[in-house]
Structure formats: structure tokens, C-alpha cells
PADREN-475832 format. One line per 2 residues: number of its first residue (from 0); for each residue x negated, y negated, z negated of C-alpha. Coordinates in nm, 4 decimals, m for minus. Layout:
! PADREN-475832
NUM = X,Y,Z | ...
This chain:
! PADREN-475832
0 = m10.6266,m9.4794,m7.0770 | m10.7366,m9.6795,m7.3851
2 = m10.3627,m9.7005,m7.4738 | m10.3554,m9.3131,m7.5620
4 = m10.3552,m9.1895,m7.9286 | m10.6645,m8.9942,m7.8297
6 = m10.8888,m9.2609,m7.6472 | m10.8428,m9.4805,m7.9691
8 = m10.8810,m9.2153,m8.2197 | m11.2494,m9.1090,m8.0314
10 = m11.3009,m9.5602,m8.0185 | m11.2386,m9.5881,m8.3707
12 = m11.4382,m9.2208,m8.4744 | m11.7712,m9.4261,m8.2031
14 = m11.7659,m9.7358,m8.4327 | m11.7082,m9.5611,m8.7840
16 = m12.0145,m9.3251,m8.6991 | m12.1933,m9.6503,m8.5561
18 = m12.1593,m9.8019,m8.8926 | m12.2558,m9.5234,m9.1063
20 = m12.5509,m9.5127,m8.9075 | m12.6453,m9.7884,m8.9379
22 = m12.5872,m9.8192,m9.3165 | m12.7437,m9.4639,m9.3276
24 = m13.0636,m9.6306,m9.1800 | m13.0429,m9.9180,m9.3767
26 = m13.0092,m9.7718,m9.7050 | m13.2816,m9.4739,m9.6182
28 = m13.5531,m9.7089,m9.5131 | m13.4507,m9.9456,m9.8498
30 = m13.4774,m9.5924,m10.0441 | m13.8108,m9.4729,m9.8984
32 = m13.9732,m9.8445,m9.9421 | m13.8566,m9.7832,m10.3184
34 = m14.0105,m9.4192,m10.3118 | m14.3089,m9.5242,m10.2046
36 = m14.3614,m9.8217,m10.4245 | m14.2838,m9.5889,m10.7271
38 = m14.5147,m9.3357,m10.5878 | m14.7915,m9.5758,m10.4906
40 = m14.7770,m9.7432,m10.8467 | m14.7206,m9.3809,m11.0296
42 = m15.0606,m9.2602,m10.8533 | m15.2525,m9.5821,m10.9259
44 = m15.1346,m9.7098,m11.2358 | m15.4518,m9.6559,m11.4024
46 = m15.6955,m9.7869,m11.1259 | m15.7734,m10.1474,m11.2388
48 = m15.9144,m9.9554,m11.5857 | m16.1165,m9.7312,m11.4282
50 = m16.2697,m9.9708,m11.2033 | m16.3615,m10.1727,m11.5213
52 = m16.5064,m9.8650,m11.7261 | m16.6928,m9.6963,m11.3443
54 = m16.8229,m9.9828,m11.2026 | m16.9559,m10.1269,m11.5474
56 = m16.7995,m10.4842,m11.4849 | m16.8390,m10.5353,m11.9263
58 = m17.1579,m10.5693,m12.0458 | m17.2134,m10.6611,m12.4208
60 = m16.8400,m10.7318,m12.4434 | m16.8699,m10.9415,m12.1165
62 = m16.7571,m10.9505,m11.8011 | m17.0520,m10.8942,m11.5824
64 = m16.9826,m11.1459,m11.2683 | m17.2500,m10.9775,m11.0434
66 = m17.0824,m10.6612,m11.0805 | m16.7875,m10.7927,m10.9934
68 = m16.8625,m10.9079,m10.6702 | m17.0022,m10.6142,m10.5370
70 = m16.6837,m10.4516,m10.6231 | m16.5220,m10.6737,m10.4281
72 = m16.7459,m10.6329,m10.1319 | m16.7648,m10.2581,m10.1719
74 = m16.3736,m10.1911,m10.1838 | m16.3367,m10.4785,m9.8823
76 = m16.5675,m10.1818,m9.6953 | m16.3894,m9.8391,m9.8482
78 = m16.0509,m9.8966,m9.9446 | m15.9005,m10.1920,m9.7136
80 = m15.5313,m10.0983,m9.8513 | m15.6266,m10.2737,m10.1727
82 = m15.7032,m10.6119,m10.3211 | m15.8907,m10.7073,m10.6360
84 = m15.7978,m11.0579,m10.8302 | m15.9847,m11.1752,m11.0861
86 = m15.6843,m11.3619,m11.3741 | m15.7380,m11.5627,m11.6172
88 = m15.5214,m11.5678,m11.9594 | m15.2451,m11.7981,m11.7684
90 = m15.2075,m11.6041,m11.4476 | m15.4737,m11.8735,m11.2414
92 = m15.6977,m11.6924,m10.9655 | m16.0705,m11.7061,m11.0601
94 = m16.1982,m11.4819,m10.7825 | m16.0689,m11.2037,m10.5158
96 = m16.1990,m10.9850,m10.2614 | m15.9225,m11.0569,m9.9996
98 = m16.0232,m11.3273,m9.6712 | m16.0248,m11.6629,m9.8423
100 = m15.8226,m11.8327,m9.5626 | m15.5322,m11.5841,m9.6009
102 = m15.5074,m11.6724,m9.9871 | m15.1984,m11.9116,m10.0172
104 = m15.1309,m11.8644,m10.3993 | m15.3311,m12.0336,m10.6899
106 = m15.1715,m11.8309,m10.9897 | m14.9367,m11.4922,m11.0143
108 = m14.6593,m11.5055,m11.2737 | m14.7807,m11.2974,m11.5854
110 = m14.4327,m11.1992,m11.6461 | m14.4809,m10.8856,m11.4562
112 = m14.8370,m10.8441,m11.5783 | m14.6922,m10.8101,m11.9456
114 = m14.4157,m10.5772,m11.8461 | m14.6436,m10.3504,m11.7083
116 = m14.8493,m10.3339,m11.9437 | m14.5875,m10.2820,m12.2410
118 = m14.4924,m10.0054,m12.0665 | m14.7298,m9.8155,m11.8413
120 = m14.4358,m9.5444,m11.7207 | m14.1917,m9.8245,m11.6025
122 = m14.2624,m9.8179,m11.2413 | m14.1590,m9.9832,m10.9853
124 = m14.2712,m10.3177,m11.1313 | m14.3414,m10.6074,m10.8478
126 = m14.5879,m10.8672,m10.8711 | m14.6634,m11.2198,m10.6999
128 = m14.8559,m11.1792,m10.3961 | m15.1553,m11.3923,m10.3662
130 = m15.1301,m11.4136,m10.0222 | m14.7926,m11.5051,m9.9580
132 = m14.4788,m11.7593,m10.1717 | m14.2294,m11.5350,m10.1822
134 = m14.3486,m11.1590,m10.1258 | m14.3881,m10.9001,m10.4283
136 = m14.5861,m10.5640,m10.4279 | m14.6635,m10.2884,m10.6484
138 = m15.0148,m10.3634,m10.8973 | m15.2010,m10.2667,m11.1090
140 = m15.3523,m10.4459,m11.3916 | m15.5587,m10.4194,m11.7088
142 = m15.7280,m10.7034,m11.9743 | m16.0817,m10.7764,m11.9267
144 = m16.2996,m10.7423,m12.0786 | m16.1551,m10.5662,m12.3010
146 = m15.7409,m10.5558,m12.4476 | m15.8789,m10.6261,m12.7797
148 = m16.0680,m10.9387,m12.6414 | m15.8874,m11.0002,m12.3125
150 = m15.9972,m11.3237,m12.1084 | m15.8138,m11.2580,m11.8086
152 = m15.7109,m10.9259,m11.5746 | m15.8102,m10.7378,m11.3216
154 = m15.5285,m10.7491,m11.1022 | m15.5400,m10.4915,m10.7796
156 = m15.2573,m10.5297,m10.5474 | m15.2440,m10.1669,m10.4072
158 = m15.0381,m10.2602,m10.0721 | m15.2514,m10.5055,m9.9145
160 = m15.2534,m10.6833,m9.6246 | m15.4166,m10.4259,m9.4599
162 = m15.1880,m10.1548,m9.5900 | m14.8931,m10.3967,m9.4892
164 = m15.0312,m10.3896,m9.1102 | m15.0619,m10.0636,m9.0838
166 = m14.7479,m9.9923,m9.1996 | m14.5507,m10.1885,m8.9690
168 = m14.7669,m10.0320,m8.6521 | m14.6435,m9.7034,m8.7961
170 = m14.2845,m9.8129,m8.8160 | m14.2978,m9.9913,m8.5203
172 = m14.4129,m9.6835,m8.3517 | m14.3612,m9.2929,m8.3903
174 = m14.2042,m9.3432,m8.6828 | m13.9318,m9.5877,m8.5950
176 = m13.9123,m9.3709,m8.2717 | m13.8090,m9.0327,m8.4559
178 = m13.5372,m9.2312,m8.6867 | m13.3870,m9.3542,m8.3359
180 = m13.3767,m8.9925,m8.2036 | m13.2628,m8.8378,m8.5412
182 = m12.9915,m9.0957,m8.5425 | m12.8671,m9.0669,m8.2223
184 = m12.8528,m8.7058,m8.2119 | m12.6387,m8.6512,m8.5069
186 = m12.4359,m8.9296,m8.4337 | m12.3926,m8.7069,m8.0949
188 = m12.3258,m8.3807,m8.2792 | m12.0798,m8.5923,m8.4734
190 = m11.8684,m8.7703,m8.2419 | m11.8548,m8.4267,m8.0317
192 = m11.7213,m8.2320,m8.3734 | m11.4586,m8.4986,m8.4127
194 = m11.3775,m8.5045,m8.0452 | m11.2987,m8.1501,m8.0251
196 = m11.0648,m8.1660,m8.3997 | m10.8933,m8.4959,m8.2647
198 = m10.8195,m8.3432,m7.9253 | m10.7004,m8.0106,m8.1552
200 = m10.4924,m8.2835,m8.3730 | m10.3509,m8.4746,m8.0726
202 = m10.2712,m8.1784,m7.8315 | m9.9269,m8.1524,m8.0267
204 = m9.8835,m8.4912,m8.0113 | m9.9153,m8.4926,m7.6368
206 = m9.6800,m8.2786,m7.5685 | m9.4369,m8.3607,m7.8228
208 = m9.5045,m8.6952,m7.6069 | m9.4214,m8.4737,m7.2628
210 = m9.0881,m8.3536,m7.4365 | m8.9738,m8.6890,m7.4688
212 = m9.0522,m8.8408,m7.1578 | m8.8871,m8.5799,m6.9921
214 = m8.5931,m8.6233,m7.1634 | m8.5633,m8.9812,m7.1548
216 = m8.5993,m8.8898,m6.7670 | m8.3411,m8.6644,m6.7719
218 = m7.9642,m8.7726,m6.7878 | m7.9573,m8.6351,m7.1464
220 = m7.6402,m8.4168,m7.1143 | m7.8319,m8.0771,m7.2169
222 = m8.0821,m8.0281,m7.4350 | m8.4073,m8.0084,m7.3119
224 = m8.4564,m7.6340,m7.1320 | m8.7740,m7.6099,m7.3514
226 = m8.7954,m7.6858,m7.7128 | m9.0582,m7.8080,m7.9803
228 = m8.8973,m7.4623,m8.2141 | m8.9660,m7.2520,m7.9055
230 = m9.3516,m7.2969,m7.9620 | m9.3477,m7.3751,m8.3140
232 = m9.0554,m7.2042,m8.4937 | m9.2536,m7.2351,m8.8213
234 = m9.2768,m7.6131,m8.9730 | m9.6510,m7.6500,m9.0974
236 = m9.6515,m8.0391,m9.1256 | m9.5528,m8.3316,m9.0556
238 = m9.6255,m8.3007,m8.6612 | m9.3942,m7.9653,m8.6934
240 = m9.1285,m8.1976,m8.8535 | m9.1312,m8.4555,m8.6108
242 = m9.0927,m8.2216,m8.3200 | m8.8260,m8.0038,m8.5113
244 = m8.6449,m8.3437,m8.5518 | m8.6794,m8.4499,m8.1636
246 = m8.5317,m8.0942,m8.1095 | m8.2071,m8.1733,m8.3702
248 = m8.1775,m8.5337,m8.2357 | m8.1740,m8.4348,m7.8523
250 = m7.9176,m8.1550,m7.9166 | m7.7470,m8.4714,m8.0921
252 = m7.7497,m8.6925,m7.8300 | m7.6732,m8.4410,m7.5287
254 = m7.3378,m8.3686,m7.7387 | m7.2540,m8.7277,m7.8283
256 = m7.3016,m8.7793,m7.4599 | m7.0949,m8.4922,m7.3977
258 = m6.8215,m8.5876,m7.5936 | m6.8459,m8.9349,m7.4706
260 = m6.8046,m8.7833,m7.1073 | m6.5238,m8.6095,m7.2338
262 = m6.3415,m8.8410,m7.4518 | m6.3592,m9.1148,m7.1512
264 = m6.1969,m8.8473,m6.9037 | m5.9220,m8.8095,m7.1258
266 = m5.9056,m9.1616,m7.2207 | m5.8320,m9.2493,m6.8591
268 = m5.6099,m8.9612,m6.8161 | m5.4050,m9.0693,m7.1118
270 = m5.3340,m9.4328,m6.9321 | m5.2384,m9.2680,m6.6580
272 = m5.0388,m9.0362,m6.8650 | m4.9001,m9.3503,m7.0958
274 = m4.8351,m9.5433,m6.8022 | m4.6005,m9.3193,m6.6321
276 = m4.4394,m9.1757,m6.9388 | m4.3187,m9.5142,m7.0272
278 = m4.2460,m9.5939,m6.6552 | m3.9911,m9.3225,m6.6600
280 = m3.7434,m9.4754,m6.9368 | m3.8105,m9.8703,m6.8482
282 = m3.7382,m9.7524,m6.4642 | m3.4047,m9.5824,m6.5834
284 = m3.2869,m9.8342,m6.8019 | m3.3668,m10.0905,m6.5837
286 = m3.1755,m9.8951,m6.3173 | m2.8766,m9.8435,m6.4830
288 = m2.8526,m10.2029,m6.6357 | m2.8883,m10.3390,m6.2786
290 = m2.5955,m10.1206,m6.1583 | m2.3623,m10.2594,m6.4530
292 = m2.4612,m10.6361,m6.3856 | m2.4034,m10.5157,m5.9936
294 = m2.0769,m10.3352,m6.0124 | m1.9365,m10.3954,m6.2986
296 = m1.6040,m10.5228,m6.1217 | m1.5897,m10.2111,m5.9733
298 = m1.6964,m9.9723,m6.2713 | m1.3818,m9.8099,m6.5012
300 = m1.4222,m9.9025,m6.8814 | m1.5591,m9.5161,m6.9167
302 = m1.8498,m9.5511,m6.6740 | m1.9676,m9.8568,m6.8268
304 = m1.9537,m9.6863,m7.1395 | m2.2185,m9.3920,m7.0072
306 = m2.4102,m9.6353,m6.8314 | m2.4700,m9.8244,m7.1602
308 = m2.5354,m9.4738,m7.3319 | m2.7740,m9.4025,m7.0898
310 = m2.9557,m9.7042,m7.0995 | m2.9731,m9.7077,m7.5077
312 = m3.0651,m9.3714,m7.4821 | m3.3758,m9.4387,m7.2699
314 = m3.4629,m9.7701,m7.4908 | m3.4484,m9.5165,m7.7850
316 = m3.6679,m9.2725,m7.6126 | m3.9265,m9.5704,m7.4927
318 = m3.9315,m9.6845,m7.8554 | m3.9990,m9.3427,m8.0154
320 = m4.2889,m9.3055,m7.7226 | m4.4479,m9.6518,m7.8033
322 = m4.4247,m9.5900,m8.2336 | m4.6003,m9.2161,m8.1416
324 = m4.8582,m9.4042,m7.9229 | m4.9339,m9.6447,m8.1778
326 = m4.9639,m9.3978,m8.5014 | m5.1733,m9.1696,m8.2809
328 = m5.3913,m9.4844,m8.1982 | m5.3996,m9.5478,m8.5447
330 = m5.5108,m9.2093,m8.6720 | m5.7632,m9.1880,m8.4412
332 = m5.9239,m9.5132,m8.5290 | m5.9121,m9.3499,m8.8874
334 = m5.6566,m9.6775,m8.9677 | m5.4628,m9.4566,m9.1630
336 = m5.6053,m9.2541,m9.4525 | m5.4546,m8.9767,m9.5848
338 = m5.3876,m9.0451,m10.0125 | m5.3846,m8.6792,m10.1264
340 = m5.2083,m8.5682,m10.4231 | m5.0739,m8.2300,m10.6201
342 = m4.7293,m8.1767,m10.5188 | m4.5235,m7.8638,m10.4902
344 = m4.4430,m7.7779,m10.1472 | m4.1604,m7.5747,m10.1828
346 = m3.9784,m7.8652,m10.3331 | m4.0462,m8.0926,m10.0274
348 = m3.9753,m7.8153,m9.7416 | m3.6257,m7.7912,m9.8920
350 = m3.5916,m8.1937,m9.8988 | m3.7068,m8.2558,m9.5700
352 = m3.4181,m7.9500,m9.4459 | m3.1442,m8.1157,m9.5989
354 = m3.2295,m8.4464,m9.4168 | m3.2187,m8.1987,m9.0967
356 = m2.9142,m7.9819,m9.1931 | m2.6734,m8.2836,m9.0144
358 = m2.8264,m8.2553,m8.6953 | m2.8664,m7.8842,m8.6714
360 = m2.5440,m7.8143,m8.7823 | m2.4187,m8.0449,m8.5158
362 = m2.5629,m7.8346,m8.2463 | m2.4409,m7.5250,m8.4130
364 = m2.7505,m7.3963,m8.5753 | m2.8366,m7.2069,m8.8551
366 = m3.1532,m7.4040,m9.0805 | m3.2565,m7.2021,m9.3738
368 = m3.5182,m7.1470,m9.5944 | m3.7222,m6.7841,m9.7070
370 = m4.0114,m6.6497,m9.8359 | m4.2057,m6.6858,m10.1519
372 = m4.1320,m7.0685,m10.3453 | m4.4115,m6.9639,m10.5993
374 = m4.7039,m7.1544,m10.4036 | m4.9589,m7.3224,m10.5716
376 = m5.0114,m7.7243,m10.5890 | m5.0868,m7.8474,m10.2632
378 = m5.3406,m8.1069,m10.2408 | m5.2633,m8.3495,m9.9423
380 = m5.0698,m8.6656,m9.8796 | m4.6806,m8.6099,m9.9266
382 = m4.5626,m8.8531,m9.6647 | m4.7803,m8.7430,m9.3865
384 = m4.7208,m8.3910,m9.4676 | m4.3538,m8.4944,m9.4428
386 = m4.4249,m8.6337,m9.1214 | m4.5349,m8.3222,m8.9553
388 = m4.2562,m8.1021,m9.1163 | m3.9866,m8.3610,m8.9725
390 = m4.1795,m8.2922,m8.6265 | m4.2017,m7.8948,m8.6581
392 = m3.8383,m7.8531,m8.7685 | m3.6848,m8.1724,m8.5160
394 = m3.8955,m7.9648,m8.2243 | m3.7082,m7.6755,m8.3156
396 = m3.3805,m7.7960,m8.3031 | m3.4461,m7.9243,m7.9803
398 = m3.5434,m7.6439,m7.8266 | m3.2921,m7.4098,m7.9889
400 = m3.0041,m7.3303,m7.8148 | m2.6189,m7.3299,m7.9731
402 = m2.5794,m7.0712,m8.2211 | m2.9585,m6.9949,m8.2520
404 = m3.1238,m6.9800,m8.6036 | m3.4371,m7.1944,m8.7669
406 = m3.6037,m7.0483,m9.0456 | m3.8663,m7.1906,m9.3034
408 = m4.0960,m7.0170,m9.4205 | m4.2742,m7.0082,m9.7215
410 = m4.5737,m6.8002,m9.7931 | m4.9733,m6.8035,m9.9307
412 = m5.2080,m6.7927,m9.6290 | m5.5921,m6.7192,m9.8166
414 = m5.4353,m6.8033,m10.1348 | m5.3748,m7.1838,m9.9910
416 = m4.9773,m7.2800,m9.9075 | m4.8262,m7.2255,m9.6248
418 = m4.4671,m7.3138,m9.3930 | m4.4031,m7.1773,m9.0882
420 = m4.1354,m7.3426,m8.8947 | m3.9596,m7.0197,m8.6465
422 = m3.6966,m7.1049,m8.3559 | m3.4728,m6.8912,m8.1440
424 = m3.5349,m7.1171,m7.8439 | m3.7097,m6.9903,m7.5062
426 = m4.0809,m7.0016,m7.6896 | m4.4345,m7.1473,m7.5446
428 = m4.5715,m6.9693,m7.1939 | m4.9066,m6.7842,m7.2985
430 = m5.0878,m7.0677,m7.0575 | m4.9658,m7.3624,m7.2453
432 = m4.9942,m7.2322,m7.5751 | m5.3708,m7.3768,m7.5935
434 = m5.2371,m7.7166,m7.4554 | m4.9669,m7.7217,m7.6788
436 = m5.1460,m7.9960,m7.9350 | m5.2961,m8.2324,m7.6765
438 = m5.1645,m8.5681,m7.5755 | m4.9477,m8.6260,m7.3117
440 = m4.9526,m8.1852,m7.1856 | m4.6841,m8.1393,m6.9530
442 = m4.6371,m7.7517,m6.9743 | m4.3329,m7.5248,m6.8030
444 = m4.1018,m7.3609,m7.0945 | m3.9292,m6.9895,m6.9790
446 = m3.6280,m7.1930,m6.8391 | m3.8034,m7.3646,m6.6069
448 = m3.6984,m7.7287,m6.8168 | m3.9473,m7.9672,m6.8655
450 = m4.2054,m7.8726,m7.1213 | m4.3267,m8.1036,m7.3886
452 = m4.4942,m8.4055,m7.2778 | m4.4770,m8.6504,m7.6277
454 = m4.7005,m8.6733,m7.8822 | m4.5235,m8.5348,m8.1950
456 = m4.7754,m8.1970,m8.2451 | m5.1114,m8.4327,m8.1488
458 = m4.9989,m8.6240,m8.4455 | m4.9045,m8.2993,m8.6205
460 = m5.2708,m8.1558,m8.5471 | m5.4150,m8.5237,m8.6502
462 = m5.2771,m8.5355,m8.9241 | m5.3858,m8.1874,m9.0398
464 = m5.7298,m8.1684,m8.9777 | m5.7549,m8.5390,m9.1925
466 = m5.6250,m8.3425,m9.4623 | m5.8480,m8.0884,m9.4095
468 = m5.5381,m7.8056,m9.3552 | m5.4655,m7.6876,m9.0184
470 = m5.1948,m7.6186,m8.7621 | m5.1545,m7.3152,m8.5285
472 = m4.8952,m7.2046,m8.3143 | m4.7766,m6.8115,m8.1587
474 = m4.4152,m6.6766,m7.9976 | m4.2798,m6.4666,m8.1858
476 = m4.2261,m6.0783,m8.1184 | m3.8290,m6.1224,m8.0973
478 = m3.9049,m6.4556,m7.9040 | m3.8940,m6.8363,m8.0099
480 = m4.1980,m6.9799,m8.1253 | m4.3699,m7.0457,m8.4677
482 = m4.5523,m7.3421,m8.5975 | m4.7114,m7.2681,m8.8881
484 = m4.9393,m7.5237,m9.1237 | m5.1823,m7.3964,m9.4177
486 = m5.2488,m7.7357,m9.7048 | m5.5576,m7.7496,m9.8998
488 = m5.5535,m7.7275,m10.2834 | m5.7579,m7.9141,m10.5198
């Protein structure tokens, strides 16, 4: 419980209240011992004077002794609070009216004596106090007999020791008794104010604290069914911004886990998809070898011949499947980076069909070019581009058939380049054509061959989206099918 936000807030609001109490109450009582002193000295500042001029202590121009002590013994009667010393001109004690036996001091200092009197209004002023070494209290003083012919003062202390007891029974009592209640009452009134706006601060915080927990709890694949936005859609602070946050970074995580989930199903579906793509050739070729080491007595000059071509044919095929594998492994580390640069794409669609003419016109097929060779600069890497043209236009003179025509086309797409690469073969089923850029998809084409099952278009599509162009593929209305890719400009 004390490890909550809350519980430590309400600690921390107890002991900073404590100590402004406290301070409160020690500065008060410091200020109202000041007040007093000022008021007490304000009030009596004039007293030794008139106790001089109404109880006739100068006679002639001399102090009258007599007179004197009945002062003292009628103010020791009337007015305990007080105390009347008799100074001489260096500050020694010639007579008092206070208990002999409490008397510890022999002479006052003068230098408050003479500060007074320079300046009657300058109050509080503190002087010695006969009957203690260290104490001060308020006086008041004037020359006698006279300030034109002073031989000594008339110092009155106007706090006595008398006043002094009294005091401290009053403290000590009701007075000391309602500064305890008055204290602790608004230090209640306090600490429940601040309760109630720390519990209002901290309720957010709580269950900001709840969304969390629950999904740390959770398995973290979704998003948390409730959201910080769906109570607080407006950000106010900085509470609002953490719990807006929490909300973005657990839609983060629930999709990195997501994709994580994903991308490890596929990655075990593409060993299993590598594996028996390149068990296929290595079993043939190992197959047919073993059959010419085995019979080659026995085999005519011409079926050693095919068995060879066979073998070569499927060490060819295993070799183009392990350089695919490894330059899809490498774009998809991000090993290779595409360079981009302006180039005009018209001028490499017609290079990269005159490295193909060779091989389409050996299988009797017609390759030509159309459209619109007025495109603007593309902005992309030339070789891989290259690369994915030589896979769009081999693909289709695979799956052509004898006689059958290839076209490339060239065209603005958005006002961005374009080529689309169109066959005459058997085109893409409608449920493969989604499937027709992922690794390793073995679809069925119209003949009922073998779909595709390399990874020529997932290198295609890599390569594309790097260069942040696209791919896309449809059939076309008078059949084959159509590759078509759109290149950025600068």
C-alpha cells in the first residue's frame, strides 16, 4: 500500500503540512513576542518620566531618596509587572524595588539606555535584565534628576518577573491549548483538500496503471478492447499524452507481434518449401547420374547424351533456385540498396528485348514493342529495374506457346512511367492471381501444368516496393496475362 503513487503523495502532503505547521507556530509566537514588546514599550515609553515628575522623586534639583523608596514599595504592591532600578552614570545598580535575592546583575549596559533615548520612537529596543546574564526586555528609562543634570536613570523594566510568570501560565495553559486546536484543525482541513485533488490527480493514473497491467497480462496480439482515447479523446496534458501514447505503442506492439507470428509461419513454410524445391533437381540429377555410372555399358551413345542433358539441365535449374534464394535473402535483409538514378525507360525496355529477341524467336514468338516512348525520367536503379524486366518478359516466353505474341508496353500511369509486359500464354486462374508474388506459391495454370513455384516475381515485387514503384498483375480480356510496373520520378 505505501508503494502506490497515492499513499506517498498523501505521506509526503502529512509531513509538508507538519512542517509548515510547525514553522507557522514558530514564526507566529516569534512575531507576537515582537508585537507585544513593541506594543508594551510604545504604551510605556514615557513611564520612567512621569514617575519622576508624579511622585516628586527631585527636590531642589535632587533626587529625593525617601521618595524613592516608597515608589519602590508602592509599585512592588500595584503594578507587580514592573521593576524600578535606580542607575548611575556608568550603568551600576544603586537601588531597585525587585526581591534582592533574585538580583543576579550589578550593572546594565548603557548602550541601549542611549539608543533609547536618542530616539524615543525606535521601539523595540532590549535592555540587560537585572535579574538574569543573558535575558533582554523592553524598558523604559529617563536621566535623573534631571537630562540637563543627569546623575544616573530611572530604569523600569516593564516585563518583570512577575509579568514573565504569568505569561508562561497563560501559554502554558488556554492559550497554548487553542494554538494546538487551531493547528490541528487546519492542518485537518488541509490534508483532506489535498487528499481529495491528489486522489482527482491520481485516478487517471490508476487506471492508465489498470490498462497496462492488463495488457502486459494479456498475450499482446490485439490491442487492448478498451482504450485510454475511448475515455479521453481530447489530450489536456501530459497524463492525456501518456495514455494516448500507451494506446499508439500497444497497437504497435500487437502488430509487431502480429507480423512476427506471421513472418515465422512463413519462414518455416519457406524451409519446407526450399527444402523440397531443391530436393526435386538434386534427386533427379542424382538419379540420372547413377543410371549412367550403372548402365552405361548398356546405354547407346544417344541415351547417354539425354541423360547428361537432363542432369545439366536440373544442375542449371538448382543453380538458378539457389542464386534467387540468395538475392531474395539479400533484399530482405535490406543487403542490397537500390542506387536510383534519371534514366529513360524507353531506351532500356528496347535493350533488355533485344537481349530476349534470340530466345523468343527460337520458340517462334513474336517480341515487340508499342505504346507511347515519350515517358518522363524515371527515377530508380537501372540494373534492378533491368532485373525485373528480364523476369517479366523471360516469364512470358515461357509460358507462351509457339507462334504466340509478347508485347511491351509503354505508357504514363498518374503521370509516372510505365511497361506492361502482355503474353498469349494460358494466363493466371482468378485464385492465384493474389498469390502470384509470394515465395515459393504453387498455383494451377488453365492447362492443368504446374504453376509457378520460383521466386522470380517475389524478387520482382521486392525490388519494386524498395524503389518505391510497384508491380501488379491482371489476364487480359483476349487471354494471357499482364505484368505491368509503374517507376517513381524525381
Amino acid at each position: 500500500m505505501v508503494k502506490t503513487l497515492y499513499t506517498r503523495l498523501a505521506l509526503g502532503l502529512f509531513l509538508l503540512l507538519l512542517a509548515v505547521g510547525l514553522l507557522y507556530t514558530f514564526i507566529s509566537l516569534y512575531s507576537l513576542r515582537e508585537y507585544n514588546a513593541s506594543v508594551n514599550q510604545e504604551l510605556h515609553r514615557d513611564l520612567a518620566r512621569n514617575l519622576v515628575a508624579d511622585r516628586n522623586l527631585v527636590s531642589e534639583g535632587e533626587l529625593d531618596r525617601s521618595a524613592l523608596k516608597e515608589l519602590f514599595a508602592l509599585y512592588m504592591t500595584i503594578n507587580p509587572s514592573i521593576e524600578i532600578y535606580l542607575l548611575d552614570l556608568d550603568g551600576t545598580i544603586l537601588s531597585y524595588s525587585a526581591d534582592p535575592a533574585r538580583i543576579k546583575r550589578k550593572q546594565v549596559s548603557l548602550e541601549p539606555i542611549r539608543r533609547l533615548m536618542d530616539d524615543m520612537n525606535r521601539y523595540p529596543v532590549l535592555g540587560d535584565d537585572p535579574r538574569s546574564h543573558d535575558r533582554q526586555k523592553v524598558f523604559s528609562v529617563t536621566p535623573v534628576p534631571s537630562a540637563d543634570n543627569p546623575e544616573g536613570y530611572l530604569y523600569v523594566v516593564l516585563r518583570g518577573e512577575e509579568y514573565d510568570a504569568a505569561e508562561t501560565m497563560a501559554r502554558s495553559g488556554q492559550l497554548l491549548e487553542l494554538s494546538a486546536w487551531a493547528l490541528l484543525v487546519s492542518l485537518a482541513v488541509v490534508m483532506l483538500a489535498g487528499l481529495a485533488v491528489f486522489r482527482l490527480l491520481t485516478r487517471r493514473l490508476t487506471w492508465l496503471t489498470r490498462l497496462v497491467e492488463n495488457f502486459e497480462h494479456s498475450d499482446m496480439r490485439h490491442q487492448p478492447a478498451t482504450t485510454w482515447r475511448d475515455r479521453r479523446p481530447v489530450v489536456r496534458d501530459e497524463i492525456d499524452y501518456l495514455g494516448a501514447t500507451f494506446d499508439d505503442m500497444a497497437a504497435r506492439i500487437a502488430s509487431q507481434i502480429e507480423q512476427l507470428t506471421e513472418k515465422d509461419a512463413q519462414r518455416r513454410q519457406l524451409v519446407a518449401q526450399v527444402s523440397h524445391d531443391l530436393r526435386t533437381p538434386l534427386a533427379s540429377m542424382q538419379g540420372y547420374i547413377e543410371s549412367l555410372k550403372l548402365r552405361r555399358d548398356r546405354l547407346s551413345p544417344e541415351e547417354q547424351d539425354r541423360f547428361l542433358d537432363i542432369a545439366l539441365k536440373e544442375g542449371r535449374r538448382l543453380s538458378r533456385l539457389v542464386d534467387e534464394l540468395f538475392e531474395l535473402a539479400a533484399l530482405e535483409a535490406r543487403e542490397k540498396q537500390p542506387v536510383p538514378e534519371p534514366f529513360p525507360l524507353a531506351e532500356l525496355v528496347h535493350d533488355v528485348v533485344q537481349k530476349h529477341g534470340p530466345e523468343a524467336r527460337n520458340r517462334q514468338l513474336e517480341l515487340a514493342v508499342g505504346g507511347n516512348p515519350e515517358q518522363p525520367l524515371a527515377y530508380a536503379d537501372l540494373a534492378m529495374t533491368e532485373r525485373v524486366l528480364d523476369n517479366l518478359i523471360g516469364n512470358a516466353i515461357a509460358y507462351s506457346p509457339a507462334g504466340g505474341r509478347i508485347e511491351v508496353v509503354l505508357r504514363q500511369g498518374a503521370g509516372l512511367p510505365e511497361v506492361c509486359v502482355r503474353d498469349s500464354g494460358p494466363g493466371i486462374p482468378e485464385r492465384d492471381l493474389p498469390h502470384i508474388f509470394d515465395p515459393f506459391y504453387r498455383g494451377e495454370s488453365s492447362d492443368g501444368s504446374g504453376g509457378h513455384a520460383g521466386l522470380g516475381l517475389a524478387i520482382a515485387r521486392r525490388i519494386m516496393t524498395m524503389q518505391g514503384g510497384d508491380i501488379r498483375v491482371e489476364n487480359g480480356a483476349a487471354g494471357g496475362a499482364c505484368f505491368c510496373i509503374r517507376l517513381p520520378v524525381r
